[in-house]
C-alpha positions in Angstrom: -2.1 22.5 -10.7 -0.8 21.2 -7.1 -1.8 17.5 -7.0 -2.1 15.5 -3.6 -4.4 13.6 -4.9 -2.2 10.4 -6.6 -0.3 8.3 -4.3 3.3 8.7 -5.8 6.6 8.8 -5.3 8.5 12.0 -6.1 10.5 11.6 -9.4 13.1 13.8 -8.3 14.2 10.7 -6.0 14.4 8.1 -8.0 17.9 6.6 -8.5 17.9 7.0 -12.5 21.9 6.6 -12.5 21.7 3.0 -10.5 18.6 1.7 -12.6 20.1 3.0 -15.5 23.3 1.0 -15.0 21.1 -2.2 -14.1 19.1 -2.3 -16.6 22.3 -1.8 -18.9 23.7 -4.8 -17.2 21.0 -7.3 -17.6 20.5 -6.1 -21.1 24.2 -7.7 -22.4 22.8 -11.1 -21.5 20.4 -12.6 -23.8 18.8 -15.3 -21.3 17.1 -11.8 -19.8 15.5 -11.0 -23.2 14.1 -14.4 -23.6 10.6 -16.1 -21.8 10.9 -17.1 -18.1 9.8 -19.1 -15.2 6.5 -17.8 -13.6 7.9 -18.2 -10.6 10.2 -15.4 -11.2 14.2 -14.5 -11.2 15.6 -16.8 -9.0 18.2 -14.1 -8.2 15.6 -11.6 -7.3 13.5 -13.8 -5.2 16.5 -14.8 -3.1 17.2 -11.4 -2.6 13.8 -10.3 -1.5 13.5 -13.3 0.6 16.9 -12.1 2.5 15.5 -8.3 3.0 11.7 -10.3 4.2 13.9 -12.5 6.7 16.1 -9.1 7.7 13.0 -7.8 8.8 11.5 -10.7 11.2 9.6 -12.8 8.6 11.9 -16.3 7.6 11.5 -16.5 4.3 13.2 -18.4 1.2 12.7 -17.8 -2.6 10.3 -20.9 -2.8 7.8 -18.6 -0.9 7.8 -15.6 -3.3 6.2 -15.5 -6.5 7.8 -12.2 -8.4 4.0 -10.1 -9.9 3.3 -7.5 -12.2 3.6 -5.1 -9.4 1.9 -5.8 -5.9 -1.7 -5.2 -7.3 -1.0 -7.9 -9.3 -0.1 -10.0 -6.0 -3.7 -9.2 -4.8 -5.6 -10.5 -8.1 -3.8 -13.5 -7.7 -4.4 -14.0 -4.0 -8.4 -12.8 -4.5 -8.3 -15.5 -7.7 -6.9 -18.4 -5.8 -9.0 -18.1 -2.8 -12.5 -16.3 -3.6 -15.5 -17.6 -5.8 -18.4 -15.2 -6.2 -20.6 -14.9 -3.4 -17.7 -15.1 -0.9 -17.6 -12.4 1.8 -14.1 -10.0 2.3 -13.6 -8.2 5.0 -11.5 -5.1 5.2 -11.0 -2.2 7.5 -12.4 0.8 7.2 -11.6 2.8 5.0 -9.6 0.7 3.0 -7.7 1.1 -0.5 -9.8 1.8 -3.4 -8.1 -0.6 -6.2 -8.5 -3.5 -3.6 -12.3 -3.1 -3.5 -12.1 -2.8 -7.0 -10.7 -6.1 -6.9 -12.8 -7.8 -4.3 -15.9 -6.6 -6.6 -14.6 -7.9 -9.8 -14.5 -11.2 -8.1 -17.5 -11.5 -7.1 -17.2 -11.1 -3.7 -19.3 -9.5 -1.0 -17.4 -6.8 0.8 -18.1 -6.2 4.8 -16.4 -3.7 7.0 -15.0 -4.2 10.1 -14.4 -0.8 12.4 -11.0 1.0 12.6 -9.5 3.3 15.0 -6.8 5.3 15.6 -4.5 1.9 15.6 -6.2 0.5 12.3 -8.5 -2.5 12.7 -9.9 -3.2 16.0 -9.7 -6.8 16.7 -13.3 -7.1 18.7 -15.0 -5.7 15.9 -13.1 -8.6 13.1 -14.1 -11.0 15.7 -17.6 -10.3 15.4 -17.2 -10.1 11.7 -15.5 -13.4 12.0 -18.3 -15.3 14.1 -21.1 -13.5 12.1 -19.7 -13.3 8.5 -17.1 -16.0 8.0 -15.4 -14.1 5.4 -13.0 -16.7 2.7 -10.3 -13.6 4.1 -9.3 -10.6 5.2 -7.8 -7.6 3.8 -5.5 -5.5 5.6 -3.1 -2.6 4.9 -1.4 -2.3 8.7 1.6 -0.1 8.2 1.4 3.3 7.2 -2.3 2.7 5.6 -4.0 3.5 2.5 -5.9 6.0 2.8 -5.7 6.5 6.6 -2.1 6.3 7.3 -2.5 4.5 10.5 -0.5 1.9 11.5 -1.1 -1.2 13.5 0.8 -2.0 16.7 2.7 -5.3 17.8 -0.2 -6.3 20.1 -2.5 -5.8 17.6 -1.3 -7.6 15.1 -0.8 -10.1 17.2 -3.6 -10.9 18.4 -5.8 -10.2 14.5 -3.2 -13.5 13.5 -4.9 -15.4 16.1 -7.9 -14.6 15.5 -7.5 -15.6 12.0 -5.7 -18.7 12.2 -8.9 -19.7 15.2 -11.5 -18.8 13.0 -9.5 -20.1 9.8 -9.3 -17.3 8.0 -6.8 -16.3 5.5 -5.4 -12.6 6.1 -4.1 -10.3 2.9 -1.8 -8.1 4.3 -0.7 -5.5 2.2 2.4 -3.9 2.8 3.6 -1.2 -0.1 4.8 1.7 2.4 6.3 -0.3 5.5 9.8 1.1 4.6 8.9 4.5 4.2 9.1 5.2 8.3 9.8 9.0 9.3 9.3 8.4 13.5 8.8 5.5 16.1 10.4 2.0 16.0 9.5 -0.4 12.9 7.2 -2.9 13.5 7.4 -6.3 12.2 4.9 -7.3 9.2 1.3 -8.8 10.5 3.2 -11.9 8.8 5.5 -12.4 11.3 2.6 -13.6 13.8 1.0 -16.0 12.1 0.8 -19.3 9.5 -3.1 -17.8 7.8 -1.2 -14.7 6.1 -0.3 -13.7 2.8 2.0 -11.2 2.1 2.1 -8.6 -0.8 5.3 -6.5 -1.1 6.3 -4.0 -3.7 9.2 -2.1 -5.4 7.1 1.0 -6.3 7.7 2.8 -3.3 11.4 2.1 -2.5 12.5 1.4 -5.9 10.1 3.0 -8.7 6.5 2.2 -9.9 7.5 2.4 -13.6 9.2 -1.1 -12.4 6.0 -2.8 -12.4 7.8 -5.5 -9.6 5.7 -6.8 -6.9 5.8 -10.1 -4.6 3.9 -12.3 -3.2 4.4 -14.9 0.2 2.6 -17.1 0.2 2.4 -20.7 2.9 3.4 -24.1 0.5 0.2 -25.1 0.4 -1.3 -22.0 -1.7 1.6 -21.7 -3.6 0.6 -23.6 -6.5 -3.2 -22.0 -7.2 -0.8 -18.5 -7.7 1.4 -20.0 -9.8 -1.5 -21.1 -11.6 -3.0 -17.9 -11.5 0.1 -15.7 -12.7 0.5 -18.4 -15.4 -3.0 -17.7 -17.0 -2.4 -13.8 -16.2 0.9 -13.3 -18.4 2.9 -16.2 -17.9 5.5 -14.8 -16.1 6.8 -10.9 -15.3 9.1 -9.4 -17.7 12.1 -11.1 -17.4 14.2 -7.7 -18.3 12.8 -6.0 -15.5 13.3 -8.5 -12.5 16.6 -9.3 -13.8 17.8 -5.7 -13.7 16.0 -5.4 -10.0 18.3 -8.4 -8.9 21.1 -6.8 -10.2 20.3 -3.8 -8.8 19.6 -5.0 -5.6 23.1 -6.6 -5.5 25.3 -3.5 -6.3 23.1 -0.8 -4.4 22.5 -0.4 -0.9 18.6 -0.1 -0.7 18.9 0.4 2.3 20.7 4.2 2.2 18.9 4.7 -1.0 15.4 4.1 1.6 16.8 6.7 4.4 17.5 9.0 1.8 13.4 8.7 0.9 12.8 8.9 4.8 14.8 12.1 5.3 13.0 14.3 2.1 9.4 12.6 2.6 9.4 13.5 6.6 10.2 17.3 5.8 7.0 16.8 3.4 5.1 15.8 5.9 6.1 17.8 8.5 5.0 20.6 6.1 1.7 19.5 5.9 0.9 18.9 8.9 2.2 21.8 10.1 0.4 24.1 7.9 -3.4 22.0 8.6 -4.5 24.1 11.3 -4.5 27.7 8.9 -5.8 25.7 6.5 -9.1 23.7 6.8 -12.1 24.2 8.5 -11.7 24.5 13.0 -12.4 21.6 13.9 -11.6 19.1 11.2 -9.7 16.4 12.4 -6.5 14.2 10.3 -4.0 12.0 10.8 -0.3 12.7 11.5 0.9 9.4 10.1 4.3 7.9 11.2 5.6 7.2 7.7 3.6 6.2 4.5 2.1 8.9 2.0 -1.2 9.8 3.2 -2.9 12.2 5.4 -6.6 11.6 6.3 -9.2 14.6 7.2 -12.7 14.8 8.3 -14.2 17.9 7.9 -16.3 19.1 11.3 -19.6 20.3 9.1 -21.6 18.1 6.3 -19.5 19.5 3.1 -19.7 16.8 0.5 -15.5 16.4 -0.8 -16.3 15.4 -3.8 -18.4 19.0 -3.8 -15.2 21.0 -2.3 -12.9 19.0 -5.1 -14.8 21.0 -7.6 -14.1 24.3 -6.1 -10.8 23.4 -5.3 -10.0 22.7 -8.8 -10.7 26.1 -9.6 -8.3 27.4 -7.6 -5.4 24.8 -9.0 -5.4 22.0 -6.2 -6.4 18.7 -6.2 -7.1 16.0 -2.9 -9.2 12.3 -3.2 -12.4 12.6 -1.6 -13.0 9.9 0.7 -16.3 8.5 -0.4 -14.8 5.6 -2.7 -12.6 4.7 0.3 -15.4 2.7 2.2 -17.2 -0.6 1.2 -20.9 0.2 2.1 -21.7 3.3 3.6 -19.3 6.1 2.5 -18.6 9.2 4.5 -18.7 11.9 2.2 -16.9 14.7 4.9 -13.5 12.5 4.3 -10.7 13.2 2.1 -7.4 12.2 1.4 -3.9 14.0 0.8 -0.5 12.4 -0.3 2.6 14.4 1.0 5.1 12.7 -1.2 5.2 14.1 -4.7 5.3 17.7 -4.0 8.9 19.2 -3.2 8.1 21.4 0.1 7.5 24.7 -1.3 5.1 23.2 -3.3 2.8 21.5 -0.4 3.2 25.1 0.9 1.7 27.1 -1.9 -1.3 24.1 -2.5 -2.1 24.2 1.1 -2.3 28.3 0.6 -4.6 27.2 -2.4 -6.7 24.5 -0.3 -6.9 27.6 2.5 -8.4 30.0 -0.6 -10.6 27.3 -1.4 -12.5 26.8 2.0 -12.5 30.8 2.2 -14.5 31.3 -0.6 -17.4 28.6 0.6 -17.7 30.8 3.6 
């Protein structure tokens, strides 16, 4: 079987050695096997409070709370802001676990219309005015499932719109380091007061980790910590204390360029290989960094209908239906580039080829 279904990193590039050596490190002193604050590492959240500020968003360690991953972050955001009945907004489509999350809370989930560019800020405005959601959800670099990403003026101008409607804004940003083209743009955090941000280790560092973060304003602070304390107290203390000492003998920042340089080539191979592939006329993303490809098929083929076949034939894709909060579109599907080595993405895309042959 050829997945590119899961969203995950390829094993083959994580830096076993350096994590290896950390975790050897923070393992000689005790204080790291014992219960800690649920705040986090101190050493840790300093140092991901330096690589937040490096990248246009001021930030100390009294504005990160260290989580169980970043999907932890989002509970803990949803918990402290949401009561049942509350209305969410997202973009559309939007990542699966975090309607999964909105649900579980209670909430009720409303779309607002994307483009090419992610969210489009008259349709949240009209969400906004007609809706008052408690927040809104946003992945805008490198999206999950789309790819897209959000430019400057965008982002920009969805802040003010939140902070004049009073809106909180959940940005979630677990791929914005993993650009293969164009110029980085600075998190949707960096334009306004209303936004909480979620960051992650899994992509850059290793999702067996299990480290997330989240940034949030003074004043919201203390309904997380709150939160995280009735969660699990605090995030294993092992863990962030081999991250902070991994993060203060490696240079992430090679280690991330390295990532860049085999997960463009994946890409490229995908994308490259679409048009002998699917159906004439399906249309997809060419993202500019991230994980994902997006497709919509030109004809009314039900994905989760084609998974089935393609199965058969040994290759596997997320059909796009769970992807959208009300109305699904069931000609969508989604494909991660990262996990297979290139010759691999080849050979499934030969598959994924054989597999829309044989519904002719």
């Amino acid at each position: 079987m050829i997945s590119f279904a899961g969203g995950l990193p390829a094993p083959e590039l994580f830096d076993v050695d350096g994590w290896a050596d950390a975790f050897a490190k923070a393992a000689t002193d005790r204080r790291n096997l014992q219960y800690g604050t649920t705040e986090g590492d101190p050493h840790l959240r300093a140092q991901l409070a330096a690589r937040m500020t490096s990248k246009g968003v001021p930030t100390t360690e009294s504005d990160l709370l260290v989580t169980t991953g970043s999907q932890q972050a989002l509970t803990l955001a949803t918990i402290a802001l949401v009561e049942p009945g509350d209305v969410v907004a997202v973009e559309e489509p939007t990542y699966l676990a975090a309607l999964q999350c909105f649900q579980l809370a209670g909430a009720r989930v409303v779309p607002v219309a994307s483009d090419d560019q992610g969210m489009v800020p008259s349709a949240l405005a009209e969400v906004l005015t007609r809706e008052k959601p408690t927040l809104v959800y946003v992945v805008p670099t490198f999206a999950n499932p789309s790819g897209r990403t959000q430019p400057a003026a965008r982002r920009e101008e969805i802040a003010a719109l939140a902070a004049t409607h009073d809106t909180w804004l959940v940005e979630d940003d677990p791929y914005g380091e993993l650009r293969y083209r164009g110029t980085p743009v600075p998190p949707l955090a960096a334009y306004g007061d209303k936004v909480l941000y979620l960051g992650s280790l899994s992509k850059i560092g290793a999702p067996g980790l299990r480290l997330g973060w989240l940034r949030a304003p003074k004043d919201l602070m203390p309904a997380t910590v709150i939160a995280k304390q009735a969660a699990d107290l605090h995030t294993s203390t092992i863990d962030q204390a081999a991250a902070a000492t991994y993060l203060a003998n490696t240079d992430l920042n090679a280690h991330v360029a390295a990532l860049c340089t085999a997960y463009r080539e994946r890409r490229d191979t995908m994308i490259k290989a679409l048009p002998t592939t699917v159906p004439k006329g399906t249309e997809w993303t060419d993202p500019d960094g991230g994980m994902f490809v997006w497709l919509k098929l030109p004809d009314t083929t039900d994905t989760a209908d084609l998974l089935k076949e393609a199965l058969k034939h040994n290759v596997a894709f997320v059909p796009g239906a769970p992807f959208f909060a009300t109305t699904p579109d069931n000609t969508t599907f989604r494909m991660s580039f990262t996990t297979n080595p290139p010759e691999e993405i080849s050979e499934g895309m030969h598959r994924l080829a054989t597999t829309f042959s044989s519904l002719t």
